[in-house]
Every structure is written in structure tokens, then in C-alpha cells.
Backbone as XML, in Angstrom:
<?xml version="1.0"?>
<chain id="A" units="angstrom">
  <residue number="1" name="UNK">
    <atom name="N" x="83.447" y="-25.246" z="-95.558"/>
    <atom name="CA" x="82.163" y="-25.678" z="-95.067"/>
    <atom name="C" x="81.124" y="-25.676" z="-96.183"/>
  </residue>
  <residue number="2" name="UNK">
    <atom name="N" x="81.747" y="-26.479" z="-97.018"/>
    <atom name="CA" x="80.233" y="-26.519" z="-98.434"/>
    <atom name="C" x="79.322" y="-27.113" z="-98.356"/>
  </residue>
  <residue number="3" name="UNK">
    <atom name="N" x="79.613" y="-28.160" z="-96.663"/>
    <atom name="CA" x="78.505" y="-29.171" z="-96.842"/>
    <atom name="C" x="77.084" y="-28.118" z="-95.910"/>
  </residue>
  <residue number="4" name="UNK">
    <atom name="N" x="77.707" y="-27.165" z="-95.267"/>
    <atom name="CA" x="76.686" y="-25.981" z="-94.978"/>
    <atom name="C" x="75.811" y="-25.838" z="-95.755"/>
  </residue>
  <residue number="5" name="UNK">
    <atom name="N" x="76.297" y="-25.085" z="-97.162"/>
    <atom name="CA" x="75.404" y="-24.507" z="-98.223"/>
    <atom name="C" x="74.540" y="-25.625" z="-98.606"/>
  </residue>
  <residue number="6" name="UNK">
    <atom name="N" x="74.879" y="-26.599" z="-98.719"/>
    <atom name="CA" x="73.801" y="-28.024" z="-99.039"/>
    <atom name="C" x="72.876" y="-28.210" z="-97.950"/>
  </residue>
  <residue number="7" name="UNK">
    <atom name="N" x="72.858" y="-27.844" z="-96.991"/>
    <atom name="CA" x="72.009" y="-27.813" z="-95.685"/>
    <atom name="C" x="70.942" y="-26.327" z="-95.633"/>
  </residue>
  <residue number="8" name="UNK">
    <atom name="N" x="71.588" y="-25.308" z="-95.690"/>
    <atom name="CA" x="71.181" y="-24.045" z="-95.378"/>
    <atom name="C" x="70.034" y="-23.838" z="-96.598"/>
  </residue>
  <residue number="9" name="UNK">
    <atom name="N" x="69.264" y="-23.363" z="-96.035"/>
    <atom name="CA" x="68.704" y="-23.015" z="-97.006"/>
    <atom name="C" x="68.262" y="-21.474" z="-97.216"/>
  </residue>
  <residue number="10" name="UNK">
    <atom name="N" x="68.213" y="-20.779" z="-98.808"/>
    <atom name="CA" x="68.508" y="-19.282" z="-98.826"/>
    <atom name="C" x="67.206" y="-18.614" z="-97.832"/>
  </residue>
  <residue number="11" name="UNK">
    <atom name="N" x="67.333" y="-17.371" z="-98.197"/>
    <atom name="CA" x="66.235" y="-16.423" z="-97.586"/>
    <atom name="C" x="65.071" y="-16.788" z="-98.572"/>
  </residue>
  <residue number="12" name="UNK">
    <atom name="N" x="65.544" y="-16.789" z="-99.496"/>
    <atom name="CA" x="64.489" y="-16.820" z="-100.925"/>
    <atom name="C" x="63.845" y="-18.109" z="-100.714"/>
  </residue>
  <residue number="13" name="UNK">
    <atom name="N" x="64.606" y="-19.494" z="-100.584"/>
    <atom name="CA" x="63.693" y="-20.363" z="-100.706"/>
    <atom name="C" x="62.708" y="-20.518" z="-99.002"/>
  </residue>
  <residue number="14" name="UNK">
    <atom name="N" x="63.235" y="-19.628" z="-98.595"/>
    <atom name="CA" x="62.214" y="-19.710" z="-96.666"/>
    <atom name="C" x="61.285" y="-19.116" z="-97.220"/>
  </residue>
  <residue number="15" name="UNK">
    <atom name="N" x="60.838" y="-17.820" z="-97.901"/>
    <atom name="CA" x="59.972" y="-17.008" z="-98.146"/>
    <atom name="C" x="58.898" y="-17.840" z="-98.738"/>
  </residue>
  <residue number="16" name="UNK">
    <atom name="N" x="59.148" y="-18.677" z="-99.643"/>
    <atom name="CA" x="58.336" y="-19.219" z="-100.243"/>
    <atom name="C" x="57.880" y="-20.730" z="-99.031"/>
  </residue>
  <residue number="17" name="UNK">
    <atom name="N" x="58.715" y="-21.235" z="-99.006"/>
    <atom name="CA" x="58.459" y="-22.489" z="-97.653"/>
    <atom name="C" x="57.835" y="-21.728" z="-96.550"/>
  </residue>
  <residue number="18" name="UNK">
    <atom name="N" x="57.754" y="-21.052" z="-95.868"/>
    <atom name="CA" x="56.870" y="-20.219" z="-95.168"/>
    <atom name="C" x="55.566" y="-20.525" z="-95.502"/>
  </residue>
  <residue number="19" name="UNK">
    <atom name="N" x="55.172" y="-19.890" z="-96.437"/>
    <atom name="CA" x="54.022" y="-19.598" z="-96.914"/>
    <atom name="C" x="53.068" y="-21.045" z="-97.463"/>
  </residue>
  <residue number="20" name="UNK">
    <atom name="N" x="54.509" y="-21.838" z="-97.853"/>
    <atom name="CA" x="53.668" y="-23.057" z="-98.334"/>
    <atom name="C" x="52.995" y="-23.929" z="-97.145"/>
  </residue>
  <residue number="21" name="UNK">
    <atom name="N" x="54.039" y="-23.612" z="-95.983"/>
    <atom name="CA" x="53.920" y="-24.085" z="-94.697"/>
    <atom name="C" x="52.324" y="-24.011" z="-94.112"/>
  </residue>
  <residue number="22" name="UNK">
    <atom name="N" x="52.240" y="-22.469" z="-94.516"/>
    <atom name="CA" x="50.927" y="-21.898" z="-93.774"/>
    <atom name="C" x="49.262" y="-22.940" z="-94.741"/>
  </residue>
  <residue number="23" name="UNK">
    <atom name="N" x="50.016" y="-23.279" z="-95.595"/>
    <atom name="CA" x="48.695" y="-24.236" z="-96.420"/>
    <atom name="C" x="48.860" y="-25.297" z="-96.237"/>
  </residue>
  <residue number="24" name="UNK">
    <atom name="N" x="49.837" y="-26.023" z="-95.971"/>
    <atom name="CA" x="50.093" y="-27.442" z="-96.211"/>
    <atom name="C" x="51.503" y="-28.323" z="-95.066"/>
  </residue>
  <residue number="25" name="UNK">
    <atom name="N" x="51.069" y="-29.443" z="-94.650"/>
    <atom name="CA" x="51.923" y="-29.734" z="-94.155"/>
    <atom name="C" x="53.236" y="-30.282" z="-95.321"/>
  </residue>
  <residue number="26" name="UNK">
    <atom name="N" x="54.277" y="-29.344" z="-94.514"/>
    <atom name="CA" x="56.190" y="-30.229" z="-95.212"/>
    <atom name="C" x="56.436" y="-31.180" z="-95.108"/>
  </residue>
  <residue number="27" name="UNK">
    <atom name="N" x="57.492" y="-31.931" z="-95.920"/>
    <atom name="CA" x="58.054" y="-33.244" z="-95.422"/>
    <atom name="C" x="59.020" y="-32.862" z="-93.892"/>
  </residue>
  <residue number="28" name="UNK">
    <atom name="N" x="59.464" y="-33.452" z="-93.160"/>
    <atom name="CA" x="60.218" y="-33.848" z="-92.119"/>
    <atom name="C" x="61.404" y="-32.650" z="-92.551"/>
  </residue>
  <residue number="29" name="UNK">
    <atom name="N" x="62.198" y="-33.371" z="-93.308"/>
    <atom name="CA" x="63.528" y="-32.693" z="-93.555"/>
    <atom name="C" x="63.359" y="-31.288" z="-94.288"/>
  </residue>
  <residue number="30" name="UNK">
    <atom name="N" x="62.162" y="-30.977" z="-94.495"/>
    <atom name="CA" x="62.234" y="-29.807" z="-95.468"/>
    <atom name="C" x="61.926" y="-28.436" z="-93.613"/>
  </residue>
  <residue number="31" name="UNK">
    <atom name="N" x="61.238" y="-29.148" z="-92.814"/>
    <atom name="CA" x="60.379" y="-28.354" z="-91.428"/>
    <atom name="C" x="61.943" y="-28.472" z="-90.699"/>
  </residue>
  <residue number="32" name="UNK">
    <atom name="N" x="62.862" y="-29.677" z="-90.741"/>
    <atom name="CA" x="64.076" y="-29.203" z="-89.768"/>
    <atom name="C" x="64.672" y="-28.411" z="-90.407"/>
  </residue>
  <residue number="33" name="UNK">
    <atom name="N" x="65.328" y="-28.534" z="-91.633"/>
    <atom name="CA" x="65.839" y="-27.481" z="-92.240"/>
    <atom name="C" x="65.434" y="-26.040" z="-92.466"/>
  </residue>
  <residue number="34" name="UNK">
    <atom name="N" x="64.074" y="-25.771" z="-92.136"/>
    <atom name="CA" x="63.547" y="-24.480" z="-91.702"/>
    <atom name="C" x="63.613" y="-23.981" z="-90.568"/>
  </residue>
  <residue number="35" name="UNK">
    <atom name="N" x="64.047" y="-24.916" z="-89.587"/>
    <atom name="CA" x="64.285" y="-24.683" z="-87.990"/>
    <atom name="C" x="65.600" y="-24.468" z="-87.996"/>
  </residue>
  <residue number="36" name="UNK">
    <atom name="N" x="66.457" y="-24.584" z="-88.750"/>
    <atom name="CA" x="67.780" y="-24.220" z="-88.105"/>
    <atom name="C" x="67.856" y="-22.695" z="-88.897"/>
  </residue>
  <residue number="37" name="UNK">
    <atom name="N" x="67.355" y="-22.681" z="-89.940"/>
    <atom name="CA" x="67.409" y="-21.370" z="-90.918"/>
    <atom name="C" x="66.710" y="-19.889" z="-90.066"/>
  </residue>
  <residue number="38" name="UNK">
    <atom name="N" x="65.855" y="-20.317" z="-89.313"/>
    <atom name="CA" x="65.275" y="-19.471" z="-88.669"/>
    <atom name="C" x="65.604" y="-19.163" z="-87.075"/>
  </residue>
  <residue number="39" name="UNK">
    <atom name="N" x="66.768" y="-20.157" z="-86.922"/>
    <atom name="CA" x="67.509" y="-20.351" z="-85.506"/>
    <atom name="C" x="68.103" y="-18.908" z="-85.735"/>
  </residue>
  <residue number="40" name="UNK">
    <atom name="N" x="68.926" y="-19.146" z="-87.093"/>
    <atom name="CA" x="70.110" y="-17.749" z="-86.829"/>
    <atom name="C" x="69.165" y="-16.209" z="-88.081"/>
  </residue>
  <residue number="41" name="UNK">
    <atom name="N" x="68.579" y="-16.853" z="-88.449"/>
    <atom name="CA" x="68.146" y="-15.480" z="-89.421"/>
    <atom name="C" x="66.881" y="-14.632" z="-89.224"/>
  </residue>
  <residue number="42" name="UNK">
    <atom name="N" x="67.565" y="-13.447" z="-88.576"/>
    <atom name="CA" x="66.552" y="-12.623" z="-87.608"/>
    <atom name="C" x="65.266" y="-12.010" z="-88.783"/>
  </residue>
  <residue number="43" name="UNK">
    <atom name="N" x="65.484" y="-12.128" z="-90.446"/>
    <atom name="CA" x="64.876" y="-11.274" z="-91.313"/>
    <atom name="C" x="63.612" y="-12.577" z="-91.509"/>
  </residue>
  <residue number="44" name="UNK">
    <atom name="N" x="64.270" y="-13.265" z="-91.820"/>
    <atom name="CA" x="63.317" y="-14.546" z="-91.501"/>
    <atom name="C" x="62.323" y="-14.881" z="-90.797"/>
  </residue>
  <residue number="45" name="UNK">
    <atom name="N" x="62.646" y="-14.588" z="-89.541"/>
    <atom name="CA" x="62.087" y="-14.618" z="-88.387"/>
    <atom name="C" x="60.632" y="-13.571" z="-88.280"/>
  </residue>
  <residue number="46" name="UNK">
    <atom name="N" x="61.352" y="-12.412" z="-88.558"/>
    <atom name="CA" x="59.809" y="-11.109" z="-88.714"/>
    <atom name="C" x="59.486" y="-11.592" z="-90.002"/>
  </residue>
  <residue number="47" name="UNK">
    <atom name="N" x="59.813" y="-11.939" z="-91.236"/>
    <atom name="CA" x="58.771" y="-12.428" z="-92.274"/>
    <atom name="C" x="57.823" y="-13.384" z="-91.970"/>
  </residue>
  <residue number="48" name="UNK">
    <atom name="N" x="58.219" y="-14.771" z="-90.923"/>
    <atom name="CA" x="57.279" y="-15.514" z="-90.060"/>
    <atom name="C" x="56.266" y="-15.094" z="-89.683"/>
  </residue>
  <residue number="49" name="UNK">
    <atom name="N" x="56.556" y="-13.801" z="-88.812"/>
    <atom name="CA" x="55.712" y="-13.178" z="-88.175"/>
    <atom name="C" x="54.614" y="-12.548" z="-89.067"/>
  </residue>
  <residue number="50" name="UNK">
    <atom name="N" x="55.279" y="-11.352" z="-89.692"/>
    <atom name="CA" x="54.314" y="-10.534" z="-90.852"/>
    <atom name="C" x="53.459" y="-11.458" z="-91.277"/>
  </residue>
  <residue number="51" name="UNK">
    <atom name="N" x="53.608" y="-12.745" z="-91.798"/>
    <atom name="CA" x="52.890" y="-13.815" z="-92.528"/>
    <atom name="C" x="51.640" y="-14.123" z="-91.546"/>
  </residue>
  <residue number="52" name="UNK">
    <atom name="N" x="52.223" y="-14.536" z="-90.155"/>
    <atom name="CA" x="51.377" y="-14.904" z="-89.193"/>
    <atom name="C" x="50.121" y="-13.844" z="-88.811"/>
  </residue>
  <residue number="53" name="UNK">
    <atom name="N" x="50.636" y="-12.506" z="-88.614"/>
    <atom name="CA" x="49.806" y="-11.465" z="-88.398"/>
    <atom name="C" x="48.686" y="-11.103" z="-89.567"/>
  </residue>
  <residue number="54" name="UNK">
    <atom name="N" x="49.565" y="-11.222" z="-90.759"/>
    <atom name="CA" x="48.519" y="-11.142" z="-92.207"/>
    <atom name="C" x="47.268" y="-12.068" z="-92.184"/>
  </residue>
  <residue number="55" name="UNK">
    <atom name="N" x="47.656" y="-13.218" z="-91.795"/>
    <atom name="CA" x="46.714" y="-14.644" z="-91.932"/>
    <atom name="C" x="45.770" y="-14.235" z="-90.630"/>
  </residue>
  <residue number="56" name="UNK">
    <atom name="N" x="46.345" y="-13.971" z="-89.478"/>
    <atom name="CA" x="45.200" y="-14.163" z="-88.083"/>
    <atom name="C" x="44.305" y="-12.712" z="-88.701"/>
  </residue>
  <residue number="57" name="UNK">
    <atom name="N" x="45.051" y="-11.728" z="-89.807"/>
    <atom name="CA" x="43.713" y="-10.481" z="-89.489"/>
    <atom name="C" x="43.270" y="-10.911" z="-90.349"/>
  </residue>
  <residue number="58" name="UNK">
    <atom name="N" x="43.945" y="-11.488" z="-91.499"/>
    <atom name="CA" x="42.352" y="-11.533" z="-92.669"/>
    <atom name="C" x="41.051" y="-12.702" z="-91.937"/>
  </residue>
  <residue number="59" name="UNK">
    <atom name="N" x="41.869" y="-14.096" z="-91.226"/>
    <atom name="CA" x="41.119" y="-14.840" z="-90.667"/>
    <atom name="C" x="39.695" y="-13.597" z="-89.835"/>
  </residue>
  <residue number="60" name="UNK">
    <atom name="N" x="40.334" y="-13.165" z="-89.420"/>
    <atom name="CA" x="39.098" y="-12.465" z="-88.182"/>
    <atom name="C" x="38.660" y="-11.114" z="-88.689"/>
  </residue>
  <residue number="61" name="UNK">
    <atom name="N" x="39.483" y="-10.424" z="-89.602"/>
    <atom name="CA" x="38.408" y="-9.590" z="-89.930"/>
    <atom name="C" x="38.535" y="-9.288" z="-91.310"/>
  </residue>
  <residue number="62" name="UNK">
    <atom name="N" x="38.446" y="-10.546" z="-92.239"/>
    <atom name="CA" x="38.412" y="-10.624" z="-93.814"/>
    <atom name="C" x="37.355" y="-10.195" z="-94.542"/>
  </residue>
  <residue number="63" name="UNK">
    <atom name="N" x="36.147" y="-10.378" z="-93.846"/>
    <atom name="CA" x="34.663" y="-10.104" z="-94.071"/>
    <atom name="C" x="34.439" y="-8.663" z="-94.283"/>
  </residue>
  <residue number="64" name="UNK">
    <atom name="N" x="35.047" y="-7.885" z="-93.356"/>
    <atom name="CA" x="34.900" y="-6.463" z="-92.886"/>
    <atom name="C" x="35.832" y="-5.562" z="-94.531"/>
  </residue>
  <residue number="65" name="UNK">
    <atom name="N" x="37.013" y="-6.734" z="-94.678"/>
    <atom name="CA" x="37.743" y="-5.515" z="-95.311"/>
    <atom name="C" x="37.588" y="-6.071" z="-96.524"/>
  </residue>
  <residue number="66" name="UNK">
    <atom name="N" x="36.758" y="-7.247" z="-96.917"/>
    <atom name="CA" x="35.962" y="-7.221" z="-98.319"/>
    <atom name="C" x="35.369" y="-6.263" z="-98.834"/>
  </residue>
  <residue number="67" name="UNK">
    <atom name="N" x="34.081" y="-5.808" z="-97.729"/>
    <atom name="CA" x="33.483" y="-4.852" z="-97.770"/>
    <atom name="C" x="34.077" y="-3.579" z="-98.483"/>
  </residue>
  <residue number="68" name="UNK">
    <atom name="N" x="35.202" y="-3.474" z="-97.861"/>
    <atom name="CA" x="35.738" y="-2.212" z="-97.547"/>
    <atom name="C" x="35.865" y="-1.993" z="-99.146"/>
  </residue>
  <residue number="69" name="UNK">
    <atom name="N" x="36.476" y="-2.776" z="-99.070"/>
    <atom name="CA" x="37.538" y="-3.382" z="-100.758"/>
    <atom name="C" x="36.101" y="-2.965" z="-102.409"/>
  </residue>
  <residue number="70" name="UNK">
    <atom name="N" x="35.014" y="-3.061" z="-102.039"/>
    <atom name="CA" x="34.092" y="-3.321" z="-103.012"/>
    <atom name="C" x="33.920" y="-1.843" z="-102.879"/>
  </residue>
  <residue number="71" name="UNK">
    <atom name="N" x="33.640" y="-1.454" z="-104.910"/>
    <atom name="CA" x="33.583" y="-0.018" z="-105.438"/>
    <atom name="C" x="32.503" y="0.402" z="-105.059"/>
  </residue>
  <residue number="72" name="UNK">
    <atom name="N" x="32.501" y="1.582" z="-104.331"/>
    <atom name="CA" x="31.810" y="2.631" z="-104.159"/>
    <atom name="C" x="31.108" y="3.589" z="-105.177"/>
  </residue>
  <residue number="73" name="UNK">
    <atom name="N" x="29.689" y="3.301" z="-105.206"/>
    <atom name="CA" x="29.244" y="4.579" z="-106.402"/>
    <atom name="C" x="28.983" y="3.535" z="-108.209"/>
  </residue>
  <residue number="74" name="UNK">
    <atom name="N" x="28.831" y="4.519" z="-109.167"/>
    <atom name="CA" x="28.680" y="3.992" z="-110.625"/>
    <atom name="C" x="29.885" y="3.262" z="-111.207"/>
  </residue>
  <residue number="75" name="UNK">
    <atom name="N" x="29.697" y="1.857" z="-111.320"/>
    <atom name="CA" x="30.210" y="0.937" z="-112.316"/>
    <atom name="C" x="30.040" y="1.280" z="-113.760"/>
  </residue>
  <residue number="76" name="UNK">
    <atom name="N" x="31.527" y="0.799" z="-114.665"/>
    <atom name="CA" x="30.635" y="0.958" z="-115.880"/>
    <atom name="C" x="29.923" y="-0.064" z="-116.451"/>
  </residue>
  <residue number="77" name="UNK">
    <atom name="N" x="29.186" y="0.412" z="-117.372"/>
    <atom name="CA" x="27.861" y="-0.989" z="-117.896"/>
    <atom name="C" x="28.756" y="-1.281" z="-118.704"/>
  </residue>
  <residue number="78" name="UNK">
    <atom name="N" x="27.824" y="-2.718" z="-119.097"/>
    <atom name="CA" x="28.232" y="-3.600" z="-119.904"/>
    <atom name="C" x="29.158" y="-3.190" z="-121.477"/>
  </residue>
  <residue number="79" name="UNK">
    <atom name="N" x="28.129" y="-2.367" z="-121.921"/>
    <atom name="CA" x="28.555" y="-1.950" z="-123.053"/>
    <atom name="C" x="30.498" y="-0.735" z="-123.136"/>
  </residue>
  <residue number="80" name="UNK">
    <atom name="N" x="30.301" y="-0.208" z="-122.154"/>
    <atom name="CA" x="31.114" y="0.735" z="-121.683"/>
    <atom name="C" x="32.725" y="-0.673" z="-121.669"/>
  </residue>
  <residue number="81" name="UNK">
    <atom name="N" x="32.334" y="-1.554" z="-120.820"/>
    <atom name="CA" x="33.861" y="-2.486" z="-120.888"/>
    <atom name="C" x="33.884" y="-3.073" z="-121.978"/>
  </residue>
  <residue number="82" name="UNK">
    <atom name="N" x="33.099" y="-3.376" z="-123.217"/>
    <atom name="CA" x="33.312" y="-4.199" z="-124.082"/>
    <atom name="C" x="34.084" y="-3.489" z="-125.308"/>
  </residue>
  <residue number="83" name="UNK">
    <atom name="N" x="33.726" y="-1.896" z="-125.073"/>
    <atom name="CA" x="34.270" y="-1.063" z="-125.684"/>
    <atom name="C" x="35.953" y="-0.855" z="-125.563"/>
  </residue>
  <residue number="84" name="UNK">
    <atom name="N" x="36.038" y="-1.264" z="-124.350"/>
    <atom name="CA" x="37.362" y="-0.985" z="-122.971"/>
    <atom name="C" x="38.311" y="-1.836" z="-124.056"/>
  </residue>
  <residue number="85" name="UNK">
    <atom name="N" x="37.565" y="-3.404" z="-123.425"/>
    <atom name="CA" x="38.082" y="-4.334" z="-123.500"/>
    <atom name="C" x="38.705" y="-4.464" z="-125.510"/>
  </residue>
  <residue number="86" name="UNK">
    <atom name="N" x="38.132" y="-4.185" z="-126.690"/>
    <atom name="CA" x="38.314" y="-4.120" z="-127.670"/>
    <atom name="C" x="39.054" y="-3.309" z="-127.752"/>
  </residue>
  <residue number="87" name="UNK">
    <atom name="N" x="39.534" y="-1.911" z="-127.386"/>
    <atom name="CA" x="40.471" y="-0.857" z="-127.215"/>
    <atom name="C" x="41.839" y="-1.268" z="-126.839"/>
  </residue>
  <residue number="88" name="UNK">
    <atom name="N" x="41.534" y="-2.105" z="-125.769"/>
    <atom name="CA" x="42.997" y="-2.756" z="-125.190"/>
    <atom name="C" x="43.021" y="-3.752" z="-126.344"/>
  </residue>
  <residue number="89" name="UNK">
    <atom name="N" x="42.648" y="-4.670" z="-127.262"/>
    <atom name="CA" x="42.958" y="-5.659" z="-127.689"/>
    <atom name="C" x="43.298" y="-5.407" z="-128.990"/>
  </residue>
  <residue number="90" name="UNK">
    <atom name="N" x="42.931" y="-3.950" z="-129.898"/>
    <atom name="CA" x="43.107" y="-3.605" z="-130.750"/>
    <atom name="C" x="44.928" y="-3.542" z="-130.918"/>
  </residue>
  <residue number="91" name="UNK">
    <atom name="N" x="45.621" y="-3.368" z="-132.173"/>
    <atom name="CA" x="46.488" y="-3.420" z="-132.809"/>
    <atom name="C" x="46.967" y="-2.016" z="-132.192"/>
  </residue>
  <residue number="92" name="UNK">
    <atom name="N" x="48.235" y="-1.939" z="-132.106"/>
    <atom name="CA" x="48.416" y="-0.486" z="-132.254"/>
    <atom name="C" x="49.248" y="0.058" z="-133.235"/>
  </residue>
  <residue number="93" name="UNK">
    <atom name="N" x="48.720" y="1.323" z="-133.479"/>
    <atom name="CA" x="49.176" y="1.816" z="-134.841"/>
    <atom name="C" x="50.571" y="2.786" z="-134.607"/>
  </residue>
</chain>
């Protein structure tokens, strides 16, 4: 059955078709061939999901966990990263 493997498509390339899915519409044959892949592959199936659940919370509460996300307290100044930044870029000895 090799003409399977020419049909099937891996876990690896769903993971990524998934996701491209969620931005953009597929061609025809690329959306059936994701329908039969996800007929029998149960890991597939909850990565769908996880994806789906990720997208509806950031959709509805992305705002909130921006917030969340932004540093608390003293940044360093300007001078402080340029120092950083030359440290990392320096040679090492």
C-alpha cells in the first residue's frame, strides 16, 4: 500500500497545516487530505483542539494577558543596555 504513503500525510506536516489553516484558506486537496488524516489520528485531533482553545483565549482575553506579560517595577536605562548589548557583541577571550 505505497500509494497510502503518497496520500497520508505525516503528523509533522498536519502540525504545521493546522496552523497554516488557522490564517489562511488551503487548496481543496491539501483540506481533504487533512480530513482523512484526522479521521484516524487521535494525537492530531487534540493538537486541533489545543490550537483552537489557544486562538479563542488569546482572541478574548489577549488584552488582559498583555498586561500581565509587561515588566513590573525598574527597567534598565538606556545607557545600562548599550553597555549589555556591547558585552554580548564583544570577542571572547
Amino acid at each position: 500500500m505505497s500509494w497510502v504513503r503518497g496520500i497520508m500525510l505525516t503528523c509533522r506536516e498536519m502540525t504545521r497545516l493546522l496552523s497554516d489553516a488557522m490564517d489562511r484558506s488551503l487548496p481543496l486537496h491539501l483540506r481533504m487530505r487533512m480530513r482523512v488524516h484526522l479521521a484516524i489520528c487521535t494525537s492530531c485531533q487534540r493538537y486541533q483542539r489545543q490550537l483552537r482553545i489557544i486562538r479563542h483565549t488569546l482572541g478574548k482575553h489577549g488584552e488582559r494577558l498583555e498586561e500581565a506579560w509587561k515588566p513590573q517595577g525598574p527597567s534598565l536605562s538606556p545607557e545600562a543596555k548599550q553597555r549589555l548589548q556591547r558585552a554580548l557583541e564583544a570577542p571572547r577571550q
